[in-house]
C-alpha atoms as one frame of an Amber mdcrd trajectory, in Angstrom:
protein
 -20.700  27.602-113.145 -18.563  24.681-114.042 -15.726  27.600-115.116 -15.937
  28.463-112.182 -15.832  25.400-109.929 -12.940  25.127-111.693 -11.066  27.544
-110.927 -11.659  27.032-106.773 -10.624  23.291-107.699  -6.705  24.912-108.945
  -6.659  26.713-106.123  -7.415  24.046-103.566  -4.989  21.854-104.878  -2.556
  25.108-104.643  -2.788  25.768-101.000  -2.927  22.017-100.483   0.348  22.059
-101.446   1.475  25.700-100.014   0.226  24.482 -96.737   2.619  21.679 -96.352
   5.684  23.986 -96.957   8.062  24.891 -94.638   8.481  28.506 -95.174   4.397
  28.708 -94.898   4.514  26.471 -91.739   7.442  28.953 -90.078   5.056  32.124
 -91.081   2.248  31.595 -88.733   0.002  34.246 -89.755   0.026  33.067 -93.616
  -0.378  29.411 -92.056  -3.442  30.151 -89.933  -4.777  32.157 -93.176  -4.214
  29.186 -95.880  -5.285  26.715 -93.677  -8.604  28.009 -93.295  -9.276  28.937
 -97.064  -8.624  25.126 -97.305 -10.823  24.572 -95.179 -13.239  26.613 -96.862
 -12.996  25.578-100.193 -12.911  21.889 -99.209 -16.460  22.450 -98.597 -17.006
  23.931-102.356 -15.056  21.269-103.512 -17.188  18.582-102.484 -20.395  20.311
-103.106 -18.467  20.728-106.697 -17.815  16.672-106.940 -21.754  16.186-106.192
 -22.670  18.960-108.919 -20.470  17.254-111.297 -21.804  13.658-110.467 -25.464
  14.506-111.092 -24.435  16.177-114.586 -22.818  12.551-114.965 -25.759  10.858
-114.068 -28.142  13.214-117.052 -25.944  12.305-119.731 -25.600   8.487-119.065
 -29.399   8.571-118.324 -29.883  10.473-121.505 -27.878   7.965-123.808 -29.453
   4.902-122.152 -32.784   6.333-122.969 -32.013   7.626-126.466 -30.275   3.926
-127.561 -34.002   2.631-126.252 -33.074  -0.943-126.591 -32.961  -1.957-122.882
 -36.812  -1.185-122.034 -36.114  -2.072-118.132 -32.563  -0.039-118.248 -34.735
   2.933-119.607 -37.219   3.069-117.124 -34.427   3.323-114.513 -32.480   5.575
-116.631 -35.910   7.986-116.886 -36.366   8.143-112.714 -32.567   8.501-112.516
 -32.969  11.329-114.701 -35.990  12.795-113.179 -34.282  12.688-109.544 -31.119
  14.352-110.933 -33.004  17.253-112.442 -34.691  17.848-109.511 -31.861  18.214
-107.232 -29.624  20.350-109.722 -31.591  23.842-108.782 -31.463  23.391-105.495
 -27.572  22.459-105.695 -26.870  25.055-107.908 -28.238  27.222-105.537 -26.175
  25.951-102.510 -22.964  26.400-104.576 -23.972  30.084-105.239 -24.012  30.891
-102.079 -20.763  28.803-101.220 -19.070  31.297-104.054 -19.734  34.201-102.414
 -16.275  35.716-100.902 -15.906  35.002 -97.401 -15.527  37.911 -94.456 -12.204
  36.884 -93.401 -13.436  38.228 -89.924 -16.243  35.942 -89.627 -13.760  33.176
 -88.623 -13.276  34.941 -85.563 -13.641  34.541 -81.978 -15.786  37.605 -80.399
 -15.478  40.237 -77.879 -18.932  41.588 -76.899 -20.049  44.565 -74.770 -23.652
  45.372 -73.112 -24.395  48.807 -72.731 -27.569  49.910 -70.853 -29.362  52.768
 -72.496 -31.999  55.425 -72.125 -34.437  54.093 -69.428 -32.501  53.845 -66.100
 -32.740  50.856 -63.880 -34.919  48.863 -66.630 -32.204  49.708 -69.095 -29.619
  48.139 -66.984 -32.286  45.076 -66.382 -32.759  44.635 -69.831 -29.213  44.225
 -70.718 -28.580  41.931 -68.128 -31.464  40.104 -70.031 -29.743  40.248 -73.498
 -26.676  38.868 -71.539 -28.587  35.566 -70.266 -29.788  35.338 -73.802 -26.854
  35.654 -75.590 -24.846  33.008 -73.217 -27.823  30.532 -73.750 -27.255  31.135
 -77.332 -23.659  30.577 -77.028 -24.055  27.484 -74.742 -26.399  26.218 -77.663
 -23.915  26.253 -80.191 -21.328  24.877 -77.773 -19.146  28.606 -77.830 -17.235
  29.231 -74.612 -18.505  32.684 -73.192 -15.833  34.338 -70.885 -16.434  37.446
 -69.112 -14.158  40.181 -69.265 -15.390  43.152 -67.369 -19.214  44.623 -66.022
 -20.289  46.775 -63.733 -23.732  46.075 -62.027 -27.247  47.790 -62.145 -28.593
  49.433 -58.517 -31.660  47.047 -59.448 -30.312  43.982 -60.904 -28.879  43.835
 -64.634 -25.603  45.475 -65.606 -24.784  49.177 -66.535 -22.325  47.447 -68.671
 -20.919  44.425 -69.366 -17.988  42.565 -71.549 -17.738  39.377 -72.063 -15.527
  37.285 -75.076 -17.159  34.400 -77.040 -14.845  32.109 -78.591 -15.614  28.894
 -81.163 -16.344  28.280 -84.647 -17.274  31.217 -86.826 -18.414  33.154 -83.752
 -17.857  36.797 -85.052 -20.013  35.826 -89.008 -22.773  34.841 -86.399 -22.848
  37.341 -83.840 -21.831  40.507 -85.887 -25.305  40.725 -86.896 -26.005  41.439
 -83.445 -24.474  44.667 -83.733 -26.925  47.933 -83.096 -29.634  49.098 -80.531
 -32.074  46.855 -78.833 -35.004  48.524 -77.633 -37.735  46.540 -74.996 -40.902
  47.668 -74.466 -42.809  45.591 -71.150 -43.768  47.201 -67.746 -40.326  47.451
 -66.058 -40.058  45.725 -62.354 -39.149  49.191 -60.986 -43.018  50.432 -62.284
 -45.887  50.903 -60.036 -48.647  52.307 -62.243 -48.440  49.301 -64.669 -47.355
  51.619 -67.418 -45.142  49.912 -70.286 -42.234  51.718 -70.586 -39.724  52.161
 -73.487 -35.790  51.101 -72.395 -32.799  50.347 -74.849 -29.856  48.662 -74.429
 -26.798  48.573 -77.037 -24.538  45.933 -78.508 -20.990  45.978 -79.651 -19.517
  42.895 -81.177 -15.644  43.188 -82.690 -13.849  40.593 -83.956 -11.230  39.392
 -81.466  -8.328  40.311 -82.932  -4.286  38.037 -82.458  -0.934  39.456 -81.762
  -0.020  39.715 -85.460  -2.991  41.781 -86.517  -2.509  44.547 -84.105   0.872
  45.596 -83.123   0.214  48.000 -80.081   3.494  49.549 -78.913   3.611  49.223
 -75.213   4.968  52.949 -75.054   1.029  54.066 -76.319  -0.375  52.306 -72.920
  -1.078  53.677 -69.700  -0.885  50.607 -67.493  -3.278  51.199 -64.035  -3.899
  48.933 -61.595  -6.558  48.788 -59.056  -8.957  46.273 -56.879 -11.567  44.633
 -58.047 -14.835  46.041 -57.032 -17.833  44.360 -56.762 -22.285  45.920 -56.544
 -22.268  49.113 -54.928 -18.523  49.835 -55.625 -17.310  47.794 -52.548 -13.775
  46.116 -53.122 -13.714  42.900 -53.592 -10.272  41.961 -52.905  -7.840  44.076
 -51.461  -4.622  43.042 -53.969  -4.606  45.584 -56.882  -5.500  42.383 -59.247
  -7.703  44.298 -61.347  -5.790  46.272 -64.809  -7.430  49.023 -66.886  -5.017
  50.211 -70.442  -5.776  53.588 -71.992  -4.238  53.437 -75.794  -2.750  56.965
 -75.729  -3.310  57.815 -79.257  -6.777  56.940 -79.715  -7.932  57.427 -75.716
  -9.528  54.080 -76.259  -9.306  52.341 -72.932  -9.584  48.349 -72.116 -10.337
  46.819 -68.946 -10.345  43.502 -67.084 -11.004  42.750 -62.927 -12.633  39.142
 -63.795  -9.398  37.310 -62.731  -8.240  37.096 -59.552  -4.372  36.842 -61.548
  -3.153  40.532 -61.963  -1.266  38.753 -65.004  -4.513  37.007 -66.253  -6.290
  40.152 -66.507  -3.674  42.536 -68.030  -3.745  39.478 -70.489  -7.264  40.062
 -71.250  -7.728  43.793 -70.961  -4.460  43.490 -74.199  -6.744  41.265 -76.050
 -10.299  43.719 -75.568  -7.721  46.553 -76.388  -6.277  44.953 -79.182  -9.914
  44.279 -80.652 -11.304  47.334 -79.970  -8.197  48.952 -82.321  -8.898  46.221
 -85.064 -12.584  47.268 -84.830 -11.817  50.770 -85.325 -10.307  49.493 -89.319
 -12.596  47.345 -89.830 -15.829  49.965 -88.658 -14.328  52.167 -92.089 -14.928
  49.097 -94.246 -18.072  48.371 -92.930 -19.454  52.085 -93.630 -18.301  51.266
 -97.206 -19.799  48.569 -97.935 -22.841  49.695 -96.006 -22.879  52.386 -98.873
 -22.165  49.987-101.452 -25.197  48.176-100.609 -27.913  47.500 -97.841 -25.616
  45.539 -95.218 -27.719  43.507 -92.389 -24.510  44.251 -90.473 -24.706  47.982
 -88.526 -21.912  50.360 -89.412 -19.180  51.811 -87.190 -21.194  54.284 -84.941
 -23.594  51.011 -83.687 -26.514  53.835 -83.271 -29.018  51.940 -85.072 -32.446
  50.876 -83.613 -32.062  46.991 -84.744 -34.638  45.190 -83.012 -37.775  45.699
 -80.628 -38.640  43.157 -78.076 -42.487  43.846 -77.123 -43.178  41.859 -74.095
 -47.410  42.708 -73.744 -47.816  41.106 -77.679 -45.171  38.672 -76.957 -43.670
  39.976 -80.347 -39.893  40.545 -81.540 -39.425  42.433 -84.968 -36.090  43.378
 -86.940 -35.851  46.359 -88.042 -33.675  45.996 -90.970 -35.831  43.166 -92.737
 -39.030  43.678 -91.670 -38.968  40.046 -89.468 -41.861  40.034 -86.528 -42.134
  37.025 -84.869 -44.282  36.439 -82.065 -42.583  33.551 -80.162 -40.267  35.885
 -77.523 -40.181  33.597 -74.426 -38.203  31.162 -76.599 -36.130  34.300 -78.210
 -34.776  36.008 -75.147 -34.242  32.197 -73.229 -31.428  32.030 -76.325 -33.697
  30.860 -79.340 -32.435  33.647 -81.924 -31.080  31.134 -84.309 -33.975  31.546
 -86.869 -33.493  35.562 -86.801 -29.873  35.069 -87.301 -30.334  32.927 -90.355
 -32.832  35.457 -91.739 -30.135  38.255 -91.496 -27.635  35.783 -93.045 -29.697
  35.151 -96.095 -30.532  38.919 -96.379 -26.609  39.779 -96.236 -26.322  36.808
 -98.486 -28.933  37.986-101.435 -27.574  41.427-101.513 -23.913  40.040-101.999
 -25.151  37.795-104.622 -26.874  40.964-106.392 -23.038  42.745-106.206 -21.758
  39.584-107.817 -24.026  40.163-110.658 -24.438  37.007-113.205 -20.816  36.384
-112.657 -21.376  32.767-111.081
């Protein structure tokens, strides 16, 4: 392990130096890029500094207790060395994980989009419901949520909604968000008391910046319209809201949140511009989902991830088995603890690819 502490330790002290340059400085891309891989392996560094500390601590300890001619310095030496070997595993296990390679997506602000499913009315309830939860979520880890675009449910909810999420590490976190969430409870719109079976799907892409998508303005179909509001009433009469179709892929991007016609062409580039990214990046996933067991759903975002059963009070995930029966506190934003679970899951697998390499 120390080999390889090592090693990040050279290359810290590289891009501590590359960052500082002014040919790096002029490139923005490459300086956004270094200066959060030294940002990154600062954190491995120190973690490294600790390691190597304790390892001090053992052999001093050990000498003192082997020379034996101090009796008071050896008892001090012996619970020195007893605390030290009992926070090496535990440290050694941090580091592991700090080794593994780094998404360079999870840095990321998000873009994410609410779909109601099979299941009508309650469908559209039901993602208005993941909605609250996710911005509670968001609000909890002090992430600005913006809305993008949505169109309304007949009974409350949304048919659809996008919103972006932007912050620290926003797209590692909510990427595992990814997939088909299915709610069984005895929808509003139900008179016999039956519980019913709705779904609602989530798409999360990374948000992606000007210099990782270059979208040639001759590809997109600029329209402009109002803003409409429940029931497909205008809202405004100025033609403030701006919908791009991307030609060459049909993919289309859309944005009446603004009341600025500039604002929200603005916005409906950035959705656009993620939405292409997430098209590359959906391959990759699909590999690596083939590769190995990944907590994170592939490009087609078809998969049943998690079940919210409101009569047992019960929320399970899918892909590791998880039930927990505390779903008040889940969908009023408490999804933390699932999150983590994921996290470690994704985390153990990549560990397994890594082999006995660290």
């Amino acid at each position: 392990m120390l080999d390889k502490l090592q090693i990040v330790k050279q290359r810290y002290d590289e891009v501590s130096d590359l960052i500082i340059q002014p040919d790096v400085i002029s490139d923005q891309k490459r300086y956004i890029e270094l200066n959060k891989e030294y940002k990154d392996l600062g954190v491995v560094v120190k973690k490294a500094q600790e390691y190597e500390t304790l390892l001090n601590n053992i052999e001093e300890a050990k000498e003192i207790i082997a020379d034996g001619s101090d009796a008071e310095m050896v008892e001090m030496a012996k619970v020195e060395l007893d605390e030290a070997n009992e926070q090496i595993p535990k440290l050694e296990e941090e580091i592991k994980f700090l080794l593994i390679p780094k998404d360079p997506e999870d840095s990321k602000n998000a873009v994410v989009e609410l779909r109601a499913g099979t299941g009508g009315d309650e469908a559209s309830i039901f993602a208005g419901d993941l909605f609250r939860m996710y911005t509670k979520y968001c609000e909890s880890k002090g992430w600005k949520v913006s809305t993008v675009d949505f169109s309304e449910g007949t009974s409350g909810g949304f048919k659809e909604i996008q919103f972006e999420v932007s912050g620290e590490d926003v797209y590692g976190t909510l990427k595992f968000e990814a997939g088909v969430h299915r709610v069984q409870r005895v929808p509003q719109t139900e008179t016999q008391g039956r519980v019913h079976t709705s779904a609602a799907t989530c798409m999360v892409f990374p948000e992606a910046e000007e210099f990782d998508v270059e979208i040639n303005p001759k590809d997109v179909r600029i329209d402009y319209f109002c803003s409409s509001g429940p029931g497909g009433q205008s809202v405004n009469t100025t033609y403030s809201a701006v919908r791009l179709t991307h030609i060459p892929t049909g993919l289309v991007a859309q944005c009446q949140d603004q009341k600025s016609q500039h604002k929200n062409k603005e916005k409906a580039f950035k959705v656009l511009r993620s939405r292409l990214y997430d098209l590359e990046l959906a391959k990759k996933q699909e590999e690596d989902a083939a590769k190995r067991g990944s907590m994170v759903t592939s490009g087609d975002r078809s998969a049943k991830i998690r079940t919210y059963n409101y009569p047992q009070g019960r929320v399970t995930d899918h892909r590791i088995g998880l039930t927990l029966y505390d779903l008040s506190n889940i969908v009023n934003g408490d999804i933390q603890k699932i999150i983590d679970e994921l996290m470690l899951a994704e985390n153990m697998n990549k560990l397994k690819d890594l082999g006995e390499t660290i």
